[in-house]
Biopython code that builds the backbone (N, CA, C, O; Angstrom):
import numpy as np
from Bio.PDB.StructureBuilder import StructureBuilder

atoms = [
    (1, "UNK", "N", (3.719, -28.930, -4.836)),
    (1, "UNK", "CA", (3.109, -27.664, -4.523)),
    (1, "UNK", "C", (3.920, -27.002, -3.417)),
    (1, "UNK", "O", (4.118, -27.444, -2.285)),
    (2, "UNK", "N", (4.369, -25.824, -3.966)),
    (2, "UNK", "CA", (5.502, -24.844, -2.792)),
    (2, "UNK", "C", (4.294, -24.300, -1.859)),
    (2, "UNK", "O", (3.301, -23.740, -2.322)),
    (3, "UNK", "N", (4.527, -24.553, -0.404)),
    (3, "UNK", "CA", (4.263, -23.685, 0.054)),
    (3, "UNK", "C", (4.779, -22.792, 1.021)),
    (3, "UNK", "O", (5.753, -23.418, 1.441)),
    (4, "UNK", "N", (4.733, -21.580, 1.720)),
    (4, "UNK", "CA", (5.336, -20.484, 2.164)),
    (4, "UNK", "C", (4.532, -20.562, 3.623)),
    (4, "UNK", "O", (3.304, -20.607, 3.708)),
    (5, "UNK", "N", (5.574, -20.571, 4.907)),
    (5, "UNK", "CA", (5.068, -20.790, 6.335)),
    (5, "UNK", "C", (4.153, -18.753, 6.404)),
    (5, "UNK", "O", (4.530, -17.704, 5.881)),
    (6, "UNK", "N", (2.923, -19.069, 7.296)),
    (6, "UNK", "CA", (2.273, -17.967, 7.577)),
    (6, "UNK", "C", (3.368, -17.315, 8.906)),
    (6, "UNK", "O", (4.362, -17.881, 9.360)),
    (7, "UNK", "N", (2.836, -16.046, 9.291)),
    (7, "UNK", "CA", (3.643, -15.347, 10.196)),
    (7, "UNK", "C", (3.486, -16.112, 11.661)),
    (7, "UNK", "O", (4.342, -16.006, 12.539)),
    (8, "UNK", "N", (1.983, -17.088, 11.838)),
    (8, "UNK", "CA", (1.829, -17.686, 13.115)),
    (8, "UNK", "C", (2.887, -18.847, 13.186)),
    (8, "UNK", "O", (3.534, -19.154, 14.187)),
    (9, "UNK", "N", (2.947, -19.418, 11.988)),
    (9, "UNK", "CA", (3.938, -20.920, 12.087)),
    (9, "UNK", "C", (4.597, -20.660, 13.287)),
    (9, "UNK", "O", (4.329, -19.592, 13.836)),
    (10, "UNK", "N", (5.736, -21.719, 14.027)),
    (10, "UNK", "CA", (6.738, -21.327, 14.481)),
    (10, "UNK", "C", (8.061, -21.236, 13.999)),
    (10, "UNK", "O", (9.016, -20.965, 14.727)),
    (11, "UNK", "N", (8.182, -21.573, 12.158)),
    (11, "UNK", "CA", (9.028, -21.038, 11.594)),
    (11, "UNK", "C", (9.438, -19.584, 11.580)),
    (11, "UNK", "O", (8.663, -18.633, 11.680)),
    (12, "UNK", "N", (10.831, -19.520, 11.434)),
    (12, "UNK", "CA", (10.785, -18.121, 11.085)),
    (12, "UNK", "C", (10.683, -17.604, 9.856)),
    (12, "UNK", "O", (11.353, -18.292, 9.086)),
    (13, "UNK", "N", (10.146, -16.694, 9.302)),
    (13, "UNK", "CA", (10.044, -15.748, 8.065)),
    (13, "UNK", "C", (11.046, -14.888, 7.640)),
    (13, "UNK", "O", (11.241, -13.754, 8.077)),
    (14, "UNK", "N", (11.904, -15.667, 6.464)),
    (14, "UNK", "CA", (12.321, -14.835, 5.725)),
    (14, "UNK", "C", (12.233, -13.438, 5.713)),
    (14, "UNK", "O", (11.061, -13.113, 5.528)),
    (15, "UNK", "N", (13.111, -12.304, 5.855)),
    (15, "UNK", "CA", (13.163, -11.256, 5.435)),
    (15, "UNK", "C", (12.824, -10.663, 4.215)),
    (15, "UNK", "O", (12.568, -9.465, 4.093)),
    (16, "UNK", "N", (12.819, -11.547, 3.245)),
    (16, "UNK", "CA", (12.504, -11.349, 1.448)),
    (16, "UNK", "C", (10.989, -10.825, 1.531)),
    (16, "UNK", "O", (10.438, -9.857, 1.006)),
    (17, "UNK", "N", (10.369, -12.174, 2.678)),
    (17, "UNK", "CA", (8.617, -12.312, 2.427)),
    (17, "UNK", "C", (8.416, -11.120, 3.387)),
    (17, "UNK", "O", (7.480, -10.393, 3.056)),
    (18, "UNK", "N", (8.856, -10.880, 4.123)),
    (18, "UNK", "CA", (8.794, -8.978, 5.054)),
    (18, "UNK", "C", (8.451, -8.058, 4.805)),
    (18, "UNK", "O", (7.379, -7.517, 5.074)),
    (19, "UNK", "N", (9.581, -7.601, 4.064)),
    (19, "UNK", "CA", (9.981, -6.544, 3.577)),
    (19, "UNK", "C", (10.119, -6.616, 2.017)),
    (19, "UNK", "O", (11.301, -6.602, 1.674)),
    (20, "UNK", "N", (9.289, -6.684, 1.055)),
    (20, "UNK", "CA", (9.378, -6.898, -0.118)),
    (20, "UNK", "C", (10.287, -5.620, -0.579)),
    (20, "UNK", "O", (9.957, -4.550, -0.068)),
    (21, "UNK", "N", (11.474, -5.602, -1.549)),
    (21, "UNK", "CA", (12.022, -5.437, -1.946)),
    (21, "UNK", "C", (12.529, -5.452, -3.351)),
    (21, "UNK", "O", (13.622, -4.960, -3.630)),
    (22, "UNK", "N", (11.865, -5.927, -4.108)),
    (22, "UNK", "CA", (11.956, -6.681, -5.663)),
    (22, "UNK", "C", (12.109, -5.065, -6.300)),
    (22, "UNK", "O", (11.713, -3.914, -6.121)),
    (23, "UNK", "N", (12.748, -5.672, -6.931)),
    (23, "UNK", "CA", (13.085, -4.288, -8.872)),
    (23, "UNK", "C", (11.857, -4.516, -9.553)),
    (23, "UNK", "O", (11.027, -5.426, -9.552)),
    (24, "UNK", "N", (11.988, -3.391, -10.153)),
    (24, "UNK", "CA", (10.536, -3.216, -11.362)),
    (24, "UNK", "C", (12.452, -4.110, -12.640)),
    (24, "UNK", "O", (13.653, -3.883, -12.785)),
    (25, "UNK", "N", (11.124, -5.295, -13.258)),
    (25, "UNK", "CA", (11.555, -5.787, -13.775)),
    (25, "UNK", "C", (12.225, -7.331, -13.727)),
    (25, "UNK", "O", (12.438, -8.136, -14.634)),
    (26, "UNK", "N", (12.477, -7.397, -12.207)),
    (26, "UNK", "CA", (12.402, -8.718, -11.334)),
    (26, "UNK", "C", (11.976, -9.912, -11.920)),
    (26, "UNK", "O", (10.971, -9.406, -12.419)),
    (27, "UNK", "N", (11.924, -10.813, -12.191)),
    (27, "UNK", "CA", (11.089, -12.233, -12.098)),
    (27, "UNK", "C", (10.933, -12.549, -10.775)),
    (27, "UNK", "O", (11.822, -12.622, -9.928)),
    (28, "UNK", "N", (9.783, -12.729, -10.644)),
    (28, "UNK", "CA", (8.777, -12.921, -9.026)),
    (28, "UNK", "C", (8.123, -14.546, -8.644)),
    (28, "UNK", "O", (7.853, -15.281, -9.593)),
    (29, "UNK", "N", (7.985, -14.844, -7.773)),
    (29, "UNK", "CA", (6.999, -15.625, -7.546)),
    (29, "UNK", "C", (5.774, -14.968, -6.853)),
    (29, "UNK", "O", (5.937, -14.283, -5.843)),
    (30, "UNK", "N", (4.255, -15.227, -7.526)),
    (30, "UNK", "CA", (3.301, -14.654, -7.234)),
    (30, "UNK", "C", (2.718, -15.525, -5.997)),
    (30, "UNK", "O", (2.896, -16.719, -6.236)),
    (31, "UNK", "N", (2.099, -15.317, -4.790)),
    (31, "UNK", "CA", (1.324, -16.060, -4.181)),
    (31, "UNK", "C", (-0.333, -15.621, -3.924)),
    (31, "UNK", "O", (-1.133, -14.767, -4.307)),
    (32, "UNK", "N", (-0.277, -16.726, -3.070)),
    (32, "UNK", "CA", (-2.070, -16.716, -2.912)),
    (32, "UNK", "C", (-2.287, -15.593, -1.536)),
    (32, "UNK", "O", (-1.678, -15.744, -0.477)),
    (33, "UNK", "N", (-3.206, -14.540, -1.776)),
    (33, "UNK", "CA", (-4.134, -13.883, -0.691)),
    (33, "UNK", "C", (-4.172, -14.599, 0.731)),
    (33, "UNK", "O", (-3.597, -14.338, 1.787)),
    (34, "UNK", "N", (-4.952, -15.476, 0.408)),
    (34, "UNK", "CA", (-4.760, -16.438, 1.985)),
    (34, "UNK", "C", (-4.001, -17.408, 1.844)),
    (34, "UNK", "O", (-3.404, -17.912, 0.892)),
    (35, "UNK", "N", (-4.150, -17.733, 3.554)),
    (35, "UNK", "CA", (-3.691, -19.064, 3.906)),
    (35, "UNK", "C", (-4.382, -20.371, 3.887)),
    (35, "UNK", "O", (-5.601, -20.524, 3.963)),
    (36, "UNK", "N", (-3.332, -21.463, 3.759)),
    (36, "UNK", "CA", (-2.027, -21.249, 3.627)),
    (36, "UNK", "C", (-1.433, -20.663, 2.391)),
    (36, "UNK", "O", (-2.190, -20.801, 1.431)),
    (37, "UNK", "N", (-0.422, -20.110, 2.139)),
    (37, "UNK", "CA", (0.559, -19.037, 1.102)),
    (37, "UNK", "C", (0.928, -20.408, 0.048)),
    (37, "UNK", "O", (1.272, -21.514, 0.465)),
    (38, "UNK", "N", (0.792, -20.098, -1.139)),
    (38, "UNK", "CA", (0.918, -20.742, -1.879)),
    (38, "UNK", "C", (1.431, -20.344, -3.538)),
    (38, "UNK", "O", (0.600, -19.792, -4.259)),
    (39, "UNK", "N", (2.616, -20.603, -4.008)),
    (39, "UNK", "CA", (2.693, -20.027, -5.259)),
    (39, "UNK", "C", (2.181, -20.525, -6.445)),
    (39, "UNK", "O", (2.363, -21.624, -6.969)),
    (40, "UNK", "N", (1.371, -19.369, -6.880)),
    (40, "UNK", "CA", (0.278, -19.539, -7.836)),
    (40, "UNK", "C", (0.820, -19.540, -9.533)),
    (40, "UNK", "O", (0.496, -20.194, -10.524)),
    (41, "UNK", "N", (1.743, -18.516, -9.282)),
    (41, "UNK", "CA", (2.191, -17.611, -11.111)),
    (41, "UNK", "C", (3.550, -17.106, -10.653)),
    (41, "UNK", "O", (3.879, -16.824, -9.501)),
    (42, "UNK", "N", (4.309, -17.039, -11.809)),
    (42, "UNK", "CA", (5.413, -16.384, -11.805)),
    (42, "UNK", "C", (5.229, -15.297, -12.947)),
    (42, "UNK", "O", (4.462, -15.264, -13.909)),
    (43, "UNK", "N", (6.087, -14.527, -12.551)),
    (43, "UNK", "CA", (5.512, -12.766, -12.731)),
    (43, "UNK", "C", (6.966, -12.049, -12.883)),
    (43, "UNK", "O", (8.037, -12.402, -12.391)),
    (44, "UNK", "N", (6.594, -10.641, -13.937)),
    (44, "UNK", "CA", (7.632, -9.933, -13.528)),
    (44, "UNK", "C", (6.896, -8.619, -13.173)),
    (44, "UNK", "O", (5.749, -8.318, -13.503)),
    (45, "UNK", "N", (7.825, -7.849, -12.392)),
    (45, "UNK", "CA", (7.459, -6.682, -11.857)),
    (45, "UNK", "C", (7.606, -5.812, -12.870)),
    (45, "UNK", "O", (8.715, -5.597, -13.361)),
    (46, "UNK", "N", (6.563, -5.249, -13.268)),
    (46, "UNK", "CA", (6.119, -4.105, -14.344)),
    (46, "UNK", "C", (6.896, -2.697, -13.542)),
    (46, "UNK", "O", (8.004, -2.161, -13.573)),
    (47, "UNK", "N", (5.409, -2.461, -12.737)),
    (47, "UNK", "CA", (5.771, -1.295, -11.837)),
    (47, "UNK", "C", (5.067, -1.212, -10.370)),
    (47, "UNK", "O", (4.107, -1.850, -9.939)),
    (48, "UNK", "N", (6.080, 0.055, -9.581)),
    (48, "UNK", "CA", (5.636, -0.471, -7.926)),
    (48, "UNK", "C", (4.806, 1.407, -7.845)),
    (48, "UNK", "O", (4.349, 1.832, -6.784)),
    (49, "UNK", "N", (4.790, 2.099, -8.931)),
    (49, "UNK", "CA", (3.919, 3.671, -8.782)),
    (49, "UNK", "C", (2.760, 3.435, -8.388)),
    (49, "UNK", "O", (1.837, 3.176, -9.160)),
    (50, "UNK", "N", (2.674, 3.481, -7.389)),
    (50, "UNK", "CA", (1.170, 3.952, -6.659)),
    (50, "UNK", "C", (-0.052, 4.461, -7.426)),
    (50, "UNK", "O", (-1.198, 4.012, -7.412)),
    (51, "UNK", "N", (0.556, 5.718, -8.238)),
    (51, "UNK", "CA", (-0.440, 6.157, -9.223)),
    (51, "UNK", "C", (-0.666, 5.863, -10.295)),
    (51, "UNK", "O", (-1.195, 6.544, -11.172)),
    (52, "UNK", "N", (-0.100, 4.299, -10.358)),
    (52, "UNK", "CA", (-0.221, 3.557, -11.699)),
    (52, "UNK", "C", (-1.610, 2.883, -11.940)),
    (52, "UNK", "O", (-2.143, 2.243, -11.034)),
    (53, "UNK", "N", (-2.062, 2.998, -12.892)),
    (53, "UNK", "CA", (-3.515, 2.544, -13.282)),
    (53, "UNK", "C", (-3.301, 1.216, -14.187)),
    (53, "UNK", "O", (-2.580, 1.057, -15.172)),
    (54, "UNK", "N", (-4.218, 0.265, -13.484)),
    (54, "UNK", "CA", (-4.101, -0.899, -14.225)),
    (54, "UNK", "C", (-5.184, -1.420, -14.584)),
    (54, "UNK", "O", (-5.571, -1.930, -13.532)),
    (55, "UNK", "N", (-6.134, -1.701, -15.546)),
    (55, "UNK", "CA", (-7.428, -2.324, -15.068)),
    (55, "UNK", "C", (-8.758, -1.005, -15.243)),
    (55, "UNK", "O", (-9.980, -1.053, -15.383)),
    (56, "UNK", "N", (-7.816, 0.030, -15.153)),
    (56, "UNK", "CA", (-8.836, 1.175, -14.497)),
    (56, "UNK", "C", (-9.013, 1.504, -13.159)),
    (56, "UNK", "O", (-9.694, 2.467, -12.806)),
    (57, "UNK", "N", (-8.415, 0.727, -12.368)),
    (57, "UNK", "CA", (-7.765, 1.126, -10.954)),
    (57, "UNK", "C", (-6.159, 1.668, -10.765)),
    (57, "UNK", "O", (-5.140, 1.162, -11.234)),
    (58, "UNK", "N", (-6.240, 2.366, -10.271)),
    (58, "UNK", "CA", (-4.904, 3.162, -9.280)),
    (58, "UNK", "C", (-4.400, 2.196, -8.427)),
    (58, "UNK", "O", (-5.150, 1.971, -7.477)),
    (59, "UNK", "N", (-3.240, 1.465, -8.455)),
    (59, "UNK", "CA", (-2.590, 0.536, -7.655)),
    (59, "UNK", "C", (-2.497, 0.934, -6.371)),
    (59, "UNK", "O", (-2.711, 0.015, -5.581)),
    (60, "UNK", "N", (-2.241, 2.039, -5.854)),
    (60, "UNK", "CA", (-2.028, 2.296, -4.647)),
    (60, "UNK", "C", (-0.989, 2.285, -3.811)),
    (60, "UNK", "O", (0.097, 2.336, -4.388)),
    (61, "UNK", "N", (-0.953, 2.237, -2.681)),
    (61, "UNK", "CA", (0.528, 1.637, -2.113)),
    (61, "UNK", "C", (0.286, 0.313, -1.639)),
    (61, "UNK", "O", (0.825, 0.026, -0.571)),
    (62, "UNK", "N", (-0.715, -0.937, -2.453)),
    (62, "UNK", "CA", (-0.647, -2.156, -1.162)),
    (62, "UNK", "C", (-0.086, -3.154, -2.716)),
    (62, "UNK", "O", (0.508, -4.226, -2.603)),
    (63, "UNK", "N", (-0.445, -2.496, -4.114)),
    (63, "UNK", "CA", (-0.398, -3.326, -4.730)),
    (63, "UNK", "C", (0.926, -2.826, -6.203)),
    (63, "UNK", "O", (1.202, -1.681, -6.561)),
    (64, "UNK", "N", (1.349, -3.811, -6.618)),
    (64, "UNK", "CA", (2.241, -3.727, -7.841)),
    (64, "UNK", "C", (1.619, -4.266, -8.504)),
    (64, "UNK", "O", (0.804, -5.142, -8.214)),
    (65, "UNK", "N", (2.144, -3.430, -10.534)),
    (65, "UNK", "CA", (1.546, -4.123, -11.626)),
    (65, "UNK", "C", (2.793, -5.321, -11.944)),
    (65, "UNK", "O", (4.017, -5.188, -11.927)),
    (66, "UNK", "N", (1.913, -6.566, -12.246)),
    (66, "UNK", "CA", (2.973, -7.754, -12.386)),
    (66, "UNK", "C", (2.430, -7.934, -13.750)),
    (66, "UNK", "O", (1.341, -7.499, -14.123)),
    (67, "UNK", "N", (3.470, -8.768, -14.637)),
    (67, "UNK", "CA", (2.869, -9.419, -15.840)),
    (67, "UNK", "C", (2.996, -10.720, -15.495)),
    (67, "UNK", "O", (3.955, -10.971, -14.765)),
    (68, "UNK", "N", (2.058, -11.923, -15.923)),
    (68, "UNK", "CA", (2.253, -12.777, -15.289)),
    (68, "UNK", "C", (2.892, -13.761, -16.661)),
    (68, "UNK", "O", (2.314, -13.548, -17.726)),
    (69, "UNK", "N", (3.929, -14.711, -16.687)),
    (69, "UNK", "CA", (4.079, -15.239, -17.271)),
    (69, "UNK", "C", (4.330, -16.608, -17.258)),
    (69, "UNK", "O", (4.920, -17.233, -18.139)),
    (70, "UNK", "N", (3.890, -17.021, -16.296)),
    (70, "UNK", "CA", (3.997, -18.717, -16.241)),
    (70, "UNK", "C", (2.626, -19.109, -15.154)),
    (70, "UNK", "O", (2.761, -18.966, -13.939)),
    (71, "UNK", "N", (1.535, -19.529, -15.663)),
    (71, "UNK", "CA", (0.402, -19.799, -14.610)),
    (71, "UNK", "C", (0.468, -21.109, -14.042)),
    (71, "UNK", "O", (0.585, -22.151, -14.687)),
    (72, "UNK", "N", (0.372, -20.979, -12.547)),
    (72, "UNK", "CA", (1.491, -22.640, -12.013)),
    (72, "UNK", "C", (-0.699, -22.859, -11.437)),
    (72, "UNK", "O", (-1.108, -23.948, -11.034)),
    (73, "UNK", "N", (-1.097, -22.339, -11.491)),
    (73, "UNK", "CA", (-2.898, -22.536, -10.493)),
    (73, "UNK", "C", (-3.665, -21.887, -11.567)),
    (73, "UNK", "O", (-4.584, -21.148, -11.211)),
    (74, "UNK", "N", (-3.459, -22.026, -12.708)),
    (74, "UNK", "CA", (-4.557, -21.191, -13.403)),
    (74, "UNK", "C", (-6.172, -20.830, -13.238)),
    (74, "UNK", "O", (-6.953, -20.184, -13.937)),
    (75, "UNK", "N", (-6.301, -21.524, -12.030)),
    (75, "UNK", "CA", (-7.944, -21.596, -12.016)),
    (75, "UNK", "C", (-7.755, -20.438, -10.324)),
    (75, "UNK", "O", (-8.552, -19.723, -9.717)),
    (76, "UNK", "N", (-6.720, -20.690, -10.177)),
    (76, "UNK", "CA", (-6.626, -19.319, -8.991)),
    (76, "UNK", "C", (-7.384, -17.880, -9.186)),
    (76, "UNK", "O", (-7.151, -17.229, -10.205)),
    (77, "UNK", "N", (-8.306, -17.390, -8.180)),
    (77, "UNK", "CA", (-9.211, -16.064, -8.718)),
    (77, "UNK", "C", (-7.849, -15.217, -8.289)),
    (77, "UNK", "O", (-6.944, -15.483, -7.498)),
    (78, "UNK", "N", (-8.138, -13.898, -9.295)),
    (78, "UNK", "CA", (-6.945, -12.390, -9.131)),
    (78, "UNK", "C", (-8.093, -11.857, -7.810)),
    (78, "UNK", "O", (-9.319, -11.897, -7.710)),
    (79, "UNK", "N", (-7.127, -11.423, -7.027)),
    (79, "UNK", "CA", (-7.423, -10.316, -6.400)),
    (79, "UNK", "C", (-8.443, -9.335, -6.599)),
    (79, "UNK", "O", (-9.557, -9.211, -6.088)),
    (80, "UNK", "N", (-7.747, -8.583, -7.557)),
    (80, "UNK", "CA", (-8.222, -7.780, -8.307)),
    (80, "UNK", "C", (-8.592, -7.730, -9.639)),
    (80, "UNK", "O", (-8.008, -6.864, -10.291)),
    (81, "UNK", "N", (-9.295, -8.326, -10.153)),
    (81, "UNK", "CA", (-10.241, -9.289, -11.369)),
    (81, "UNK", "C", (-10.082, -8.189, -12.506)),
    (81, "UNK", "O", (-9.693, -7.100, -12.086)),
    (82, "UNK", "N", (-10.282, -8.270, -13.682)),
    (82, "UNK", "CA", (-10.279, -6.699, -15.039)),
    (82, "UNK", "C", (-11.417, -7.955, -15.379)),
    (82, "UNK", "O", (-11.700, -9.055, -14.904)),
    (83, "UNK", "N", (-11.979, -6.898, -16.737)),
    (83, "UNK", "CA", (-12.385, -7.130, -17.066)),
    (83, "UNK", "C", (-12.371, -8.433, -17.835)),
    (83, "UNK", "O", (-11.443, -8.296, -18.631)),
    (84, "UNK", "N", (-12.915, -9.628, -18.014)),
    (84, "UNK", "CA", (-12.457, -10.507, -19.372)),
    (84, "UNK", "C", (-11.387, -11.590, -18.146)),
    (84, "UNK", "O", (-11.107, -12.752, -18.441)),
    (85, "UNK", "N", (-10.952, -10.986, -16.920)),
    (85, "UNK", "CA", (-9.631, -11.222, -16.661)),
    (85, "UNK", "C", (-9.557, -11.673, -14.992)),
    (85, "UNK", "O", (-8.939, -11.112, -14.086)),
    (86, "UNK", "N", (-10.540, -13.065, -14.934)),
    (86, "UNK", "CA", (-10.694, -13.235, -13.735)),
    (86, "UNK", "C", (-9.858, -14.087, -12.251)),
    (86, "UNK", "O", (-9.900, -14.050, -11.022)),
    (87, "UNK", "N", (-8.994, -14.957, -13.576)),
    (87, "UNK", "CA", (-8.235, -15.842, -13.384)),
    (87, "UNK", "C", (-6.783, -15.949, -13.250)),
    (87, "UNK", "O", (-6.233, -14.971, -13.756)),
    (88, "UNK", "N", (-5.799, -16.975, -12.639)),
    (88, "UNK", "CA", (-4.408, -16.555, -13.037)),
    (88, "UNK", "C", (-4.320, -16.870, -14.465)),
    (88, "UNK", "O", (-3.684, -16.232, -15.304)),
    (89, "UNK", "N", (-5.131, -18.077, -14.678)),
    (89, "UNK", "CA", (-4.650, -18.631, -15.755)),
    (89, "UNK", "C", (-5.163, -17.855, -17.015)),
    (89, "UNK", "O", (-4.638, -18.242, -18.058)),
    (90, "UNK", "N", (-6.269, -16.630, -17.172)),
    (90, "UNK", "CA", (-6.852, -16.082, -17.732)),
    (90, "UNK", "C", (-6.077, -14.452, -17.754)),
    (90, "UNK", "O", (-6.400, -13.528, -18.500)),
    (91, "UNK", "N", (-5.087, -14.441, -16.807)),
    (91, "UNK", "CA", (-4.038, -13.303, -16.835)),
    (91, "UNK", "C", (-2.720, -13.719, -17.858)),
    (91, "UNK", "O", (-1.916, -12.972, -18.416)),
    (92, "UNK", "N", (-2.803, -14.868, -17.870)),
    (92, "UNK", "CA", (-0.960, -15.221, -18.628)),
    (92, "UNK", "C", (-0.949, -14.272, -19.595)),
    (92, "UNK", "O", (-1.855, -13.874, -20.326)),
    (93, "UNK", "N", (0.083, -13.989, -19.515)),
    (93, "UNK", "CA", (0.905, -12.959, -20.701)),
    (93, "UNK", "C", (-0.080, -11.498, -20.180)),
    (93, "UNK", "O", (-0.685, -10.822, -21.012)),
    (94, "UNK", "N", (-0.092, -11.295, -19.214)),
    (94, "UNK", "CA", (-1.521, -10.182, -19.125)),
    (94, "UNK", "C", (-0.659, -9.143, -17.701)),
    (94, "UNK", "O", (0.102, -9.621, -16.860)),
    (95, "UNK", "N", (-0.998, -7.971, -17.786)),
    (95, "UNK", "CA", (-0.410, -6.712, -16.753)),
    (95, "UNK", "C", (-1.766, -6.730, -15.670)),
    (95, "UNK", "O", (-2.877, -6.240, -15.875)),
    (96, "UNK", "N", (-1.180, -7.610, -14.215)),
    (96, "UNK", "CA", (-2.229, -7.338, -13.295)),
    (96, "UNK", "C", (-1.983, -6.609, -12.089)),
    (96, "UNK", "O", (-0.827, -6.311, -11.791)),
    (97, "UNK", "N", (-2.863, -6.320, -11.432)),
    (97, "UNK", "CA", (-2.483, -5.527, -9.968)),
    (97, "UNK", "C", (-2.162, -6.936, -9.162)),
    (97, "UNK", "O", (-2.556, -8.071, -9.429)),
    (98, "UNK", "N", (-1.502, -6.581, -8.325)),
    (98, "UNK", "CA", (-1.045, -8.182, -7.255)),
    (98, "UNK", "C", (-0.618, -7.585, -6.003)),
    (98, "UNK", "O", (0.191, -6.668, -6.148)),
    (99, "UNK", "N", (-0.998, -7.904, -4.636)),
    (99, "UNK", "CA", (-0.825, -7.391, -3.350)),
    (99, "UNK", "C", (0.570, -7.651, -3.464)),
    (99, "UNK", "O", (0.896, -8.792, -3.789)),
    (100, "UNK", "N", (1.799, -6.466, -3.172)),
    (100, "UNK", "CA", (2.845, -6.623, -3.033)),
    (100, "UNK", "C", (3.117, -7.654, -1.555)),
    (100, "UNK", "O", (4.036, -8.456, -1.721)),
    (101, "UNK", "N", (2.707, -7.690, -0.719)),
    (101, "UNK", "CA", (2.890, -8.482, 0.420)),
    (101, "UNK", "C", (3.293, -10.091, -0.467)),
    (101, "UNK", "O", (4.303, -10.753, -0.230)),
    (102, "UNK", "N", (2.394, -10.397, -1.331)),
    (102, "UNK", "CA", (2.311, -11.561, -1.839)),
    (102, "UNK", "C", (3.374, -11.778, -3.322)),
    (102, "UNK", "O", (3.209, -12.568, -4.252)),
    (103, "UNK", "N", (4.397, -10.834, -3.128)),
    (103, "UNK", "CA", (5.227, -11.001, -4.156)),
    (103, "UNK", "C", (6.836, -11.618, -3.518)),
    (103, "UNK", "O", (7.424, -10.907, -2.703)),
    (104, "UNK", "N", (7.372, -12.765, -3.891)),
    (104, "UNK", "CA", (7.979, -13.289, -3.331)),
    (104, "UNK", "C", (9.324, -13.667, -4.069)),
    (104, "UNK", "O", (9.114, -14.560, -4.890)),
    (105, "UNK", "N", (11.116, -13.109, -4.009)),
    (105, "UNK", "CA", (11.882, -13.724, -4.524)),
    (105, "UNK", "C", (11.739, -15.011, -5.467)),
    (105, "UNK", "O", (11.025, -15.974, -5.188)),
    (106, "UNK", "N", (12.648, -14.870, -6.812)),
    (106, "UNK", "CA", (12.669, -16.087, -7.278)),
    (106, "UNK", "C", (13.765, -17.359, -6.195)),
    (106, "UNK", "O", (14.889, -17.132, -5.747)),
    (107, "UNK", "N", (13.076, -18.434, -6.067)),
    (107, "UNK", "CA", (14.787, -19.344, -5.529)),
    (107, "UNK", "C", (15.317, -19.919, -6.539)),
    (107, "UNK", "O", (16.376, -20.533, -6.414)),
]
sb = StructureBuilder()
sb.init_structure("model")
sb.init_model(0)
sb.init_chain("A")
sb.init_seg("    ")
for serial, (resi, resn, name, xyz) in enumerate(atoms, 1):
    if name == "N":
        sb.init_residue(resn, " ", resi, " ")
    sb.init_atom(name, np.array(xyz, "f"), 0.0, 1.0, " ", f" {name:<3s}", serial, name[0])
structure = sb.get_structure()
């Protein structure tokens, strides 16, 4: 199980996990909301439009649409839940909203 140091650690933090940066189209590693940071799904970046509707929500500026395609925690809850669609493992192959903070380089 990967996990990713929080901003308190006394590690330092990657610039990647900062300043997210990823292409629409990317292969991602998805992580967990809280701590400790943990990668849940691997994902590609759909799209980062704000006024993109996913779900029936407007992404906004905190979140990107990911597709998720490999569920590593399937029993992990989404963030932002759809209908039918509560789970990681219940997202595979599925277009979800995902807190960009929590979108992380492939290594």
């Amino acid at each position: 199980m990967q996990q990713v140091p929080d901003a308190s650690s006394s590690h330092q933090l990657n610039e990647e996990l900062m300043v997210p940066s990823h292409e629409v189209g990317q292969e991602v590693e998805l992580l967990t909301s809280k701590l400790p940071k943990q990668v849940v799904a691997i994902g590609i970046v759909i799209s980062k439009d704000p006024s993109k509707v996913v779900g029936g929500q407007r992404l906004g500026p905190e979140f990107w649409e990911v597709r998720i395609t490999k569920a590593i925690k399937p029993r992990q809850n989404l963030v932002k839940a759809l209908e039918g669609v509560k789970t990681v493992g219940d997202a595979h192959h599925k277009c979800v909203a995902w807190p960009s903070v929590d979108v992380m380089h492939m290594h």
